[in-house]
C-alpha positions in Angstrom: 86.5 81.2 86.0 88.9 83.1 88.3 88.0 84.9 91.5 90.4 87.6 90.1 88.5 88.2 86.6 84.9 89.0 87.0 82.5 90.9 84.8 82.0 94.1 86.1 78.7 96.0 85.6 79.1 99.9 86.2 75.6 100.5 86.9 75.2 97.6 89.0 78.4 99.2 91.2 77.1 102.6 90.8 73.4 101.6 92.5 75.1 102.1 95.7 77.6 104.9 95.0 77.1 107.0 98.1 77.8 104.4 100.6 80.6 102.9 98.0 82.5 106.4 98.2 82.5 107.1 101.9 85.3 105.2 103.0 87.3 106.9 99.9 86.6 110.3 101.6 87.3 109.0 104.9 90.4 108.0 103.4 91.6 111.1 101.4 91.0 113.1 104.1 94.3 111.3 105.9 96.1 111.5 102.7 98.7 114.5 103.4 99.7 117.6 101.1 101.6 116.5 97.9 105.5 117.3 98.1 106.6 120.8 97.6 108.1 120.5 94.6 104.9 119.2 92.9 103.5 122.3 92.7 102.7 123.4 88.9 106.0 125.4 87.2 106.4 126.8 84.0 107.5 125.0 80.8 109.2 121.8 80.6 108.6 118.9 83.5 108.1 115.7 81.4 104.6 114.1 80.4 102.7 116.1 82.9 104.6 119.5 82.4 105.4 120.0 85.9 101.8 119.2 87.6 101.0 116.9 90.2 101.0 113.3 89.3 98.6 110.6 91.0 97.6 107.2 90.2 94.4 106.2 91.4 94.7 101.9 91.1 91.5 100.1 90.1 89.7 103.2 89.3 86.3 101.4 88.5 84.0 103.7 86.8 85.6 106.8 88.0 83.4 108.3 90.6 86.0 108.8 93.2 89.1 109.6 90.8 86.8 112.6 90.6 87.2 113.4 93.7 91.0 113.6 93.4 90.7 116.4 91.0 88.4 118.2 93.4 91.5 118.3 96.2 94.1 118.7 93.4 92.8 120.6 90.7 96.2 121.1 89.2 97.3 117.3 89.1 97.6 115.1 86.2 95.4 112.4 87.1 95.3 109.0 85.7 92.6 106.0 86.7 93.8 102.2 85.9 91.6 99.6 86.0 91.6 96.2 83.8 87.3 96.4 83.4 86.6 97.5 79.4 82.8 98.4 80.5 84.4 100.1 83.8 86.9 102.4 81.8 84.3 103.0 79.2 82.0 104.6 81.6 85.0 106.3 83.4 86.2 107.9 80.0 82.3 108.8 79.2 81.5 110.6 83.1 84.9 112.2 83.9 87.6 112.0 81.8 88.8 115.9 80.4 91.0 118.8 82.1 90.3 119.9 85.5 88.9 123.8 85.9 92.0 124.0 87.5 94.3 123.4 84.6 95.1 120.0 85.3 93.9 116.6 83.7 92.0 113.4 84.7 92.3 110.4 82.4 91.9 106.9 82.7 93.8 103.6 80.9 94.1 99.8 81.1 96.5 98.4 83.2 96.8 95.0 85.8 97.0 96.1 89.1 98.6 92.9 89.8 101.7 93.9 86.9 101.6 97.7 87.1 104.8 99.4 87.9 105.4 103.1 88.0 107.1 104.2 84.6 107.5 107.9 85.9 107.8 109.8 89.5 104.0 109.7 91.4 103.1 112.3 93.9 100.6 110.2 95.3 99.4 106.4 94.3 95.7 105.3 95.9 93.7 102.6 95.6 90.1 101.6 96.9 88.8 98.9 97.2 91.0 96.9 94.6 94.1 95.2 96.2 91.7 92.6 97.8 91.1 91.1 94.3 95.1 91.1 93.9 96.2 87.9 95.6 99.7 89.1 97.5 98.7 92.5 97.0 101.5 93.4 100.0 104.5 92.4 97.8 103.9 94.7 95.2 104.4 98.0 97.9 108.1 97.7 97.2 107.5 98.7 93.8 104.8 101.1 94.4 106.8 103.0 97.3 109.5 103.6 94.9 108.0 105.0 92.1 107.3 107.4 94.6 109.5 111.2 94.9 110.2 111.6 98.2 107.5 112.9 100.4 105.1 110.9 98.1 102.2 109.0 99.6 100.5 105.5 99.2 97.3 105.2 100.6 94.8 102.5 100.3 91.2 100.7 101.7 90.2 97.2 101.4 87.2 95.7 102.9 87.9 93.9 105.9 84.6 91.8 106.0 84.9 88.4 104.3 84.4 87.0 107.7 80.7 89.0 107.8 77.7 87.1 106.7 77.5 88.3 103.3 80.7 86.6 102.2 80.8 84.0 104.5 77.2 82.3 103.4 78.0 82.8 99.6 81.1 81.0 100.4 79.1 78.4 102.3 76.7 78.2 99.3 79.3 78.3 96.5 81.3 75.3 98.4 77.9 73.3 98.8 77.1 70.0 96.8 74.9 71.6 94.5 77.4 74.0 93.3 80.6 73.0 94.6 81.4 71.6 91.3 80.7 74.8 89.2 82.1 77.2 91.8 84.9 75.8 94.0 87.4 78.1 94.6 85.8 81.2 92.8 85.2 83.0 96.0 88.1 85.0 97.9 88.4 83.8 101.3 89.6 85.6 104.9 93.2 85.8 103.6 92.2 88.4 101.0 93.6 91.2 102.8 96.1 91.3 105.7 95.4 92.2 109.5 95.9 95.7 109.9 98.9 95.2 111.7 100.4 93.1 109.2 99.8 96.3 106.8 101.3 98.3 109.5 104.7 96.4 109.8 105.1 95.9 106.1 104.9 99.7 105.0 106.7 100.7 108.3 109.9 97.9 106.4 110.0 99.9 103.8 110.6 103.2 105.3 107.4 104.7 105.4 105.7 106.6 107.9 102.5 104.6 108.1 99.3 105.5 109.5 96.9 102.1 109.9 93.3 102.0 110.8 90.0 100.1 110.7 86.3 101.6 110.6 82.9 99.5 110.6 80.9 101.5 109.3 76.3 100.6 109.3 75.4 101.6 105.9 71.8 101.7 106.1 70.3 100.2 102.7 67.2 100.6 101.9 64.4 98.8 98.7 63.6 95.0 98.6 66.8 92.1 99.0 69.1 95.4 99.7 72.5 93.6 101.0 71.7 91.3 98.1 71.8 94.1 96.0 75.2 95.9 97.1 77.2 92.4 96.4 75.8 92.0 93.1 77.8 94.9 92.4 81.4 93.5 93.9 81.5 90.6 96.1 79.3 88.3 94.1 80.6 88.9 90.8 83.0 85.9 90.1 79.8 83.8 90.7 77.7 85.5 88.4 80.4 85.3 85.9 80.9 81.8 86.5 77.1 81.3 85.8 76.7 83.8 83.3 75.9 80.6 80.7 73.1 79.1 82.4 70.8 81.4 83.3 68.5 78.9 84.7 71.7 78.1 87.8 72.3 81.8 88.0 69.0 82.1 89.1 68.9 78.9 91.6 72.0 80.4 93.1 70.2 83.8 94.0 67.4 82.6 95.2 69.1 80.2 98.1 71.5 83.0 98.3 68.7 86.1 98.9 66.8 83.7 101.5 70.1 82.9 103.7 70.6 86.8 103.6 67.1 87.7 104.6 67.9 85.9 107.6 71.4 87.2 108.5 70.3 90.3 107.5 66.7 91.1 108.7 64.8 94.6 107.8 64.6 97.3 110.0 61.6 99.8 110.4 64.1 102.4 109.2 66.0 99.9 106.0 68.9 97.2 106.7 71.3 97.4 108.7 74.8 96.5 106.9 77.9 96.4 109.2 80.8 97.0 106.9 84.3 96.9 108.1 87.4 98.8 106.3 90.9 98.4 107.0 92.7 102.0 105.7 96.6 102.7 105.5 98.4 105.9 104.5 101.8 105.1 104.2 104.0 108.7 103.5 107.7 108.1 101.5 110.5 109.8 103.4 111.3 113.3 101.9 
């Protein structure tokens, strides 16, 4: 089974939504205003009839595509993602016209294949391109299916060095499971170095604007950090043992006592250090 096909499970995602969304917000509030001439006209305009147009790439179940329609109410928005169950429950929670006269919608597309078939405003993504190996060299695309003044903008984890990836990876690649699960994990070179980010959306002619947060999400309930990757990180294992419920179940149980220890309970909840690597990369008008 491949790293880059898991089987996603909205609620599973969702049980942590609030922590999950944070670095979006932290992220949309870099994101500058939309190009003047996006604002809504009369009559004609193409597909969108003049309004806004953003792509949100990887959209999971929609949660924070919402939010996009709560800065730009007038926007024709559209989530992509390649998850059937993830679009379903996009389509189900959020999908209609905005109160401002706008519209949010969601379809199936590869991130890893998608090019811009009409002008975008804006193009975001969260917490997506680190399931996209060589994620970078699809910018060039992206950047021009910008107008001018557009934006890209983007978050990926920057944590697969942290304990929570880095034991599953030890596990997966042990000699009870190597054989099942070699080379279903995603590894350090998932994402670039900020810097690397920097200098590639700077080469395309972008005014770029690269950062990194840790942030402590405190978690709270029994096996909590266990709980959070269940929902991304460790779901090209649980895919890979979907079959054989029996190893599904081995691998949790060495898996929840390794993160016990890396991750002991506090009197308040758990402690999760979570790094983010952000970049807001502006087209030149």
């Amino acid at each position: 089974m491949s790293v880059h096909s898991p089987a996603w499970d909205p609620a599973q995602y969702l049980r942590h939504a609030g922590h999950r969304a944070r670095p979006f917000i932290d992220l949309l509030a870099r994101v500058p205003a939309l190009p003047p001439g996006s604002r809504p006209r009369s009559g004609g305009g193409g597909p969108s009839g003049g309004r806004p147009r953003i792509a949100d790439l990887g959209c999971g179940p929609g949660n924070v595509t919402a939010l996009l329609a709560d800065r730009w109410p007038t926007a024709h928005i559209t989530g992509y993602d390649n998850s059937p169950a993830m679009l379903d429950r996009a389509v189900v929670d959020h999908q209609g016209p905005t109160p401002g006269g706008g519209r949010l919608d969601f379809t199936s597309a590869d991130v890893r294949t998608w090019t811009p078939g009409e002008p975008y405003d804006l193009i975001i993504s969260n917490a997506t391109l680190q399931w996209v190996p060589g994620h970078p060299d699809r910018f060039a695309a992206w950047v021009a299916g910008l107008r001018p003044g557009g934006t890209f903008a983007f978050q990926v984890p920057g944590n697969f060095s942290a304990p929570s990836h880095r034991l599953m990876r030890e596990l997966a690649g042990s000699a009870r499971w190597r054989d099942r699960l070699a080379d279903t994990l995603r590894h350090e070179d998932a994402v670039l170095a900020p810097e690397a980010y920097l200098e590639r959306l700077i080469g395309l002619g972008c005014a770029a604007d690269v950062w990194e947060t840790t942030y402590i999400h405190l978690l709270t309930g029994e096996d909590p950090v266990l709980d959070w990757v269940q929902g991304t990180g460790l779901r090209p294992v649980l895919t890979a043992l979907a079959d054989d419920p029996a190893a599904r179940e081995g691998f949790l149980t060495e898996y929840r006592a390794a993160l016990r220890e890396a991750y002991p309970a506090g009197l308040h909840g758990t402690p999760f250090p979570f790094r983010r690597i952000f970049a807001v990369a502006t087209k030149e008008a």
